[in-house]
C-alpha positions as CSV (number, residue, x, y, z in Angstrom):
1,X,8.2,13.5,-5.7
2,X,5.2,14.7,-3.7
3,X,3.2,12.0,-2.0
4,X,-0.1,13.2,0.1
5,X,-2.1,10.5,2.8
6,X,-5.6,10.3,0.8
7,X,-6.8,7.5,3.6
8,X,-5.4,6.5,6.7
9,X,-6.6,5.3,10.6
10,X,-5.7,8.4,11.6
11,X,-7.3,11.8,10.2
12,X,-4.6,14.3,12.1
13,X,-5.0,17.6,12.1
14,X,-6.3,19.0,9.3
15,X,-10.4,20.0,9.9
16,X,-12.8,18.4,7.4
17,X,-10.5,15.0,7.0
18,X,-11.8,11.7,7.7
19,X,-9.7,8.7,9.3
20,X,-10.9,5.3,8.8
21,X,-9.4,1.5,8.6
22,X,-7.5,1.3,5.4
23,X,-4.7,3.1,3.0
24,X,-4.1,5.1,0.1
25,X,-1.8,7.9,-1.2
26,X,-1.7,9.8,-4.5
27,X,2.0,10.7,-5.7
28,X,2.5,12.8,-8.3
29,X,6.2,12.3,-10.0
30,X,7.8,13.4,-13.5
31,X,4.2,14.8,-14.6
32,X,2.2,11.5,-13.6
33,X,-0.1,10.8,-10.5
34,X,-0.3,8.1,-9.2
35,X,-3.0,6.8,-6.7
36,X,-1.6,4.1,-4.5
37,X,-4.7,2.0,-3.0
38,X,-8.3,3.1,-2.5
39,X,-9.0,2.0,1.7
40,X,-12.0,0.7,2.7
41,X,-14.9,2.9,1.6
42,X,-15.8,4.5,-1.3
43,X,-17.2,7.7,0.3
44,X,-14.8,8.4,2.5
45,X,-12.2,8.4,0.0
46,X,-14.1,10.6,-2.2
47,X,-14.5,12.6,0.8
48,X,-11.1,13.3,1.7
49,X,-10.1,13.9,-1.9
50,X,-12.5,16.2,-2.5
51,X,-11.2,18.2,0.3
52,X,-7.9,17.2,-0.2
53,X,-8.2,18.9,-4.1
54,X,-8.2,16.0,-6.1
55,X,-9.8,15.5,-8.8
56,X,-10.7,11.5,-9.4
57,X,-10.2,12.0,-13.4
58,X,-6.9,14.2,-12.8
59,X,-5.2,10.3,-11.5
60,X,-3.3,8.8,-14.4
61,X,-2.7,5.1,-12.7
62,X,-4.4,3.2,-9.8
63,X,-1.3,0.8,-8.1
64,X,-2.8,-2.0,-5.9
65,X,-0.2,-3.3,-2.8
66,X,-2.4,-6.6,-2.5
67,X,-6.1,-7.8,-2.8
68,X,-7.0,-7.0,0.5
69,X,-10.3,-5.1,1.3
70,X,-9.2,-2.6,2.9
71,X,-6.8,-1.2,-0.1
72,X,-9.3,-2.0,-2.4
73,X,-12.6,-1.3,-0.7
74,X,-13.0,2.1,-2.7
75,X,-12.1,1.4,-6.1
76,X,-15.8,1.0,-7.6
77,X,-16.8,4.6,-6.0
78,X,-13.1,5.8,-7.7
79,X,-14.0,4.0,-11.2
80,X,-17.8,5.2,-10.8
81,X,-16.3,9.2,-9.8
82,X,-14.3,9.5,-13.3
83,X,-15.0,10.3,-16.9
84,X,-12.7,8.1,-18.4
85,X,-11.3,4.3,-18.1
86,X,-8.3,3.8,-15.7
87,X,-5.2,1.7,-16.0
88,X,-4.7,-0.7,-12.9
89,X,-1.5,-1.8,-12.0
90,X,-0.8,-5.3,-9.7
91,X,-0.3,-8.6,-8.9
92,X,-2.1,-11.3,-10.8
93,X,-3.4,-12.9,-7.9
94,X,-4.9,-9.9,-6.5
95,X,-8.4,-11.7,-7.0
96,X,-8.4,-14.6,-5.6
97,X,-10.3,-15.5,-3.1
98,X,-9.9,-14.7,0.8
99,X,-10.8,-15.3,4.1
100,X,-10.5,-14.3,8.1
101,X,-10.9,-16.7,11.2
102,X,-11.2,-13.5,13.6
103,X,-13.1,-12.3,14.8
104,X,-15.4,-14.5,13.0
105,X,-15.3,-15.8,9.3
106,X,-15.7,-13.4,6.5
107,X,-13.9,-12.4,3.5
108,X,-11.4,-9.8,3.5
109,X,-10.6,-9.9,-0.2
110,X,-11.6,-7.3,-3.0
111,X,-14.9,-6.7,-2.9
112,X,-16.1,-6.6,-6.4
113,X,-15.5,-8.7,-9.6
114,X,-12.7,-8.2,-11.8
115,X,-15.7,-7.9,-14.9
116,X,-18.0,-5.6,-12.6
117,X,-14.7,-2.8,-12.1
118,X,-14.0,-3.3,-16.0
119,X,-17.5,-2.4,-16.9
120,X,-17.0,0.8,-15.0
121,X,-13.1,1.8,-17.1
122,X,-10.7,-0.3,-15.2
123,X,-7.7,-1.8,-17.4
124,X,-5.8,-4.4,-15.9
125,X,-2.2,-4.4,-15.8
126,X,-1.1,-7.3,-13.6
127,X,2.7,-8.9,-13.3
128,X,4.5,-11.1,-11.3
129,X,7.5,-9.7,-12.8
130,X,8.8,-5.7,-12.2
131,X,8.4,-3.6,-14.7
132,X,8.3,0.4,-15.1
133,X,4.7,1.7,-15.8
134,X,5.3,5.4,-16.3
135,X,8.7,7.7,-16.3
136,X,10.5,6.8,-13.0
137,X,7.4,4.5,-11.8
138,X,7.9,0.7,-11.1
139,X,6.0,-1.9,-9.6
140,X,8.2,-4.2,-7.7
141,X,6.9,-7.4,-8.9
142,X,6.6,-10.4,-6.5
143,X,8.9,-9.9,-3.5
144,X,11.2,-12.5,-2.6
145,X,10.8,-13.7,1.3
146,X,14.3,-13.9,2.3
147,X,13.4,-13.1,6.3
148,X,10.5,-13.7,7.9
149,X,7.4,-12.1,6.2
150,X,4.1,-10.6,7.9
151,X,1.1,-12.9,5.8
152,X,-2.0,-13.0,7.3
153,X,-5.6,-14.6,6.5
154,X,-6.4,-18.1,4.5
155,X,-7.6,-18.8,0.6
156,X,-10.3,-21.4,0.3
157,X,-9.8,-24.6,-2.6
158,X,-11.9,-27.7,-2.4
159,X,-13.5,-26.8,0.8
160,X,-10.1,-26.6,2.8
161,X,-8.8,-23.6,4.0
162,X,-5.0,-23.1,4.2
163,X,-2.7,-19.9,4.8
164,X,-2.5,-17.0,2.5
165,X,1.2,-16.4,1.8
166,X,0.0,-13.3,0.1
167,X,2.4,-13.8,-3.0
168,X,0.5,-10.3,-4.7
169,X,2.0,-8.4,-1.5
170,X,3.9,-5.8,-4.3
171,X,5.0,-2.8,-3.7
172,X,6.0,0.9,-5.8
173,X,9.0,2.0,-6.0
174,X,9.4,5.5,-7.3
175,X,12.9,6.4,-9.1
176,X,14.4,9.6,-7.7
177,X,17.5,9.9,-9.5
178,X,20.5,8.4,-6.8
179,X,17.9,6.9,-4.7
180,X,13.8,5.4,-4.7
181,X,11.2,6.0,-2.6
182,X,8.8,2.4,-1.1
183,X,5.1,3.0,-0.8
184,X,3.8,-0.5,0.9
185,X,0.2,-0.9,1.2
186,X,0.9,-3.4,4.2
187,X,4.0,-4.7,4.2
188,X,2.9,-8.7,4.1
189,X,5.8,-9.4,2.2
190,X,7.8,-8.2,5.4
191,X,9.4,-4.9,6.4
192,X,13.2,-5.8,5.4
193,X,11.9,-8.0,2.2
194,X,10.7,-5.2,0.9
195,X,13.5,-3.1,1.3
196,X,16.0,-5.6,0.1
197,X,13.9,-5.8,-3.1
198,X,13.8,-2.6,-4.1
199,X,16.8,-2.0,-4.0
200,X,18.0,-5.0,-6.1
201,X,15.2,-3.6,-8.6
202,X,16.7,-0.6,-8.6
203,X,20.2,-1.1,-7.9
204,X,19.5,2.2,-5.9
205,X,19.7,2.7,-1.7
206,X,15.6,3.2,-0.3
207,X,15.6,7.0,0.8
208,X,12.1,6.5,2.2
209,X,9.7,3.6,3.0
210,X,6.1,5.2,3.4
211,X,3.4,3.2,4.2
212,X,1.8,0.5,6.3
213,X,4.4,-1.8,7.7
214,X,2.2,-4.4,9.3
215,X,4.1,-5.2,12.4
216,X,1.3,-4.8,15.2
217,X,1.4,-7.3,17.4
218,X,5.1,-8.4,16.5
219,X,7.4,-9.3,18.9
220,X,10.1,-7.3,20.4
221,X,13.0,-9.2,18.2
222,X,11.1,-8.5,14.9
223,X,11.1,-4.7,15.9
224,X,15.0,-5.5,17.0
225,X,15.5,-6.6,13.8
226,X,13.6,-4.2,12.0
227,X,15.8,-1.3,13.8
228,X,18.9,-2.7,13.5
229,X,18.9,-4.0,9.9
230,X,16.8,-1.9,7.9
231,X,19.3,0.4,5.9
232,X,16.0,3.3,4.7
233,X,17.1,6.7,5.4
234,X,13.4,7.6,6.5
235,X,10.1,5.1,7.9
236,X,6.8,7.0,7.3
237,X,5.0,4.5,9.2
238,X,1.1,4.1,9.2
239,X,-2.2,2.2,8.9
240,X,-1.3,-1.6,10.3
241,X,2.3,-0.7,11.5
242,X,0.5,-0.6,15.4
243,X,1.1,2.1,17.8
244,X,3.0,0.0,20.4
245,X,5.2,-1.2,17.5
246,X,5.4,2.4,15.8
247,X,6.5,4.0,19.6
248,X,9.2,1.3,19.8
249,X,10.8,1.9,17.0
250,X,10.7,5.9,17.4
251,X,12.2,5.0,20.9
252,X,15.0,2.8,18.6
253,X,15.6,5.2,15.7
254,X,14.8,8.7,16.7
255,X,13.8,11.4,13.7
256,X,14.3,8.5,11.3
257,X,10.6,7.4,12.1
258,X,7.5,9.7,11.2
259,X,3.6,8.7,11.5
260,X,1.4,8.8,8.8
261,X,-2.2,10.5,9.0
262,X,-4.9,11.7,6.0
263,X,-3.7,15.1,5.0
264,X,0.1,14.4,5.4
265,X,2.6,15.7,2.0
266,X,5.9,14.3,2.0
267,X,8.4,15.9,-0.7
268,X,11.2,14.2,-1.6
């Protein structure tokens, strides 16, 4: 498996990249590529595939984490960039509606219309349930929240607003033979949840979670947690994980922790 940082906070060190709020990776597996997330904006994705080599018709499969905007921000410009439809893989709920108290009020959901992205080739896939899309790719259906989970935001009904649990938090798990490989968009489903899933999914140890982990701003026992019980071999850690939360666990588990930045290839 080859995985390569399309979008990221971060650019890193390669000239020409562009960092910006948001995540997405293209890995390319048994023949298949598959891009995980689109960020925030359409151009700067385009941008950094463009100089990353990528080719928008050349992806086979688009996998969305979660409805947020910042995974989904780009996927109109992606649609509009190819010369034929595209297959769509998530969560059922990855539309519905969403909203952020701070720093003001605004939505945070996907911002386009389920119609409006199939006008432009998008084909729907979307599960509650796992289920292998393509040779030694599976979405991990909805994640059961055994610990404590990481959901953020509100959904509006009948003019009240109550919490988003973010039940379309999914993640993909990618089958390499003894072991899988996690790519989380942002981790609302929590760190360990995810873990734990995939590897019930799988019935396979996690070699690698890559991905955003969302645990900026958690408390020191979360990261305790986090350190002690996770049982992945390798944390590629990026995009809402938080730098003080990303140094702490680096000071907890050494080598076994590795930043994330546009340009980055991880072969496993």
């Amino acid at each position: 498996m080859k995985l390569t940082i399309v979008y990221e906070n971060h650019a890193g060190f390669r000239k020409g990249l562009l960092g910006a709020h948001g995540f997405s990776a293209l890995v390319e597996h048994n023949g298949r590529r598959v891009l995980v997330d689109t960020g925030t904006d359409g151009s700067v994705l385009l941008h950094n595939m463009e100089e990353l080599g990528i080719e928008p018709s050349s992806i086979d499969f688009l996998f969305v984490t979660h409805g947020h905007y910042d995974h989904t921000g780009g996927m109109k410009a992606l649609l509009e960039a190819r010369t034929k439809p595209l297959k769509v893989i998530g969560h059922p709920e990855i539309f519905r509606k969403r909203i952020a108290l701070k720093p003001r009020k605004r939505d945070i959901g996907i911002p386009f219309s389920r119609e409006e992205l199939e006008e432009l080739g998008a084909e729907f896939v979307l599960r509650k349930e796992p289920f292998e899309f393509a040779p030694g790719f599976w979405s991990s259906g909805e994640i059961l929240r055994r610990a404590w989970d990481r959901a953020v935001g509100y959904v509006e009904k009948d003019g009240r607003l109550t919490k988003d649990p973010v039940p379309d938090d999914i993640a993909l798990i990618v089958d390499l033979g003894n072991e899988v490989a996690v790519i989380t968009g942002c981790g609302h489903s929590g760190v360990l949840n995810i873990a734990w899933h995939a590897e019930d999914v799988s019935g396979k140890p996690v070699k690698a979670l890559i991905g955003g982990l969302h645990l900026i701003g958690a408390k020191k026992e979360v990261l305790d947690e986090v350190a002690e019980r996770i049982d992945a071999e390798k944390l590629y850690a990026g995009h809402c994980t938080g730098i003080d939360s990303y140094a702490y666990l680096r000071m907890r588990l050494g080598d076994r922790v590795e930043s994330l930045h546009v340009g980055k290839v991880i072969e496993l």
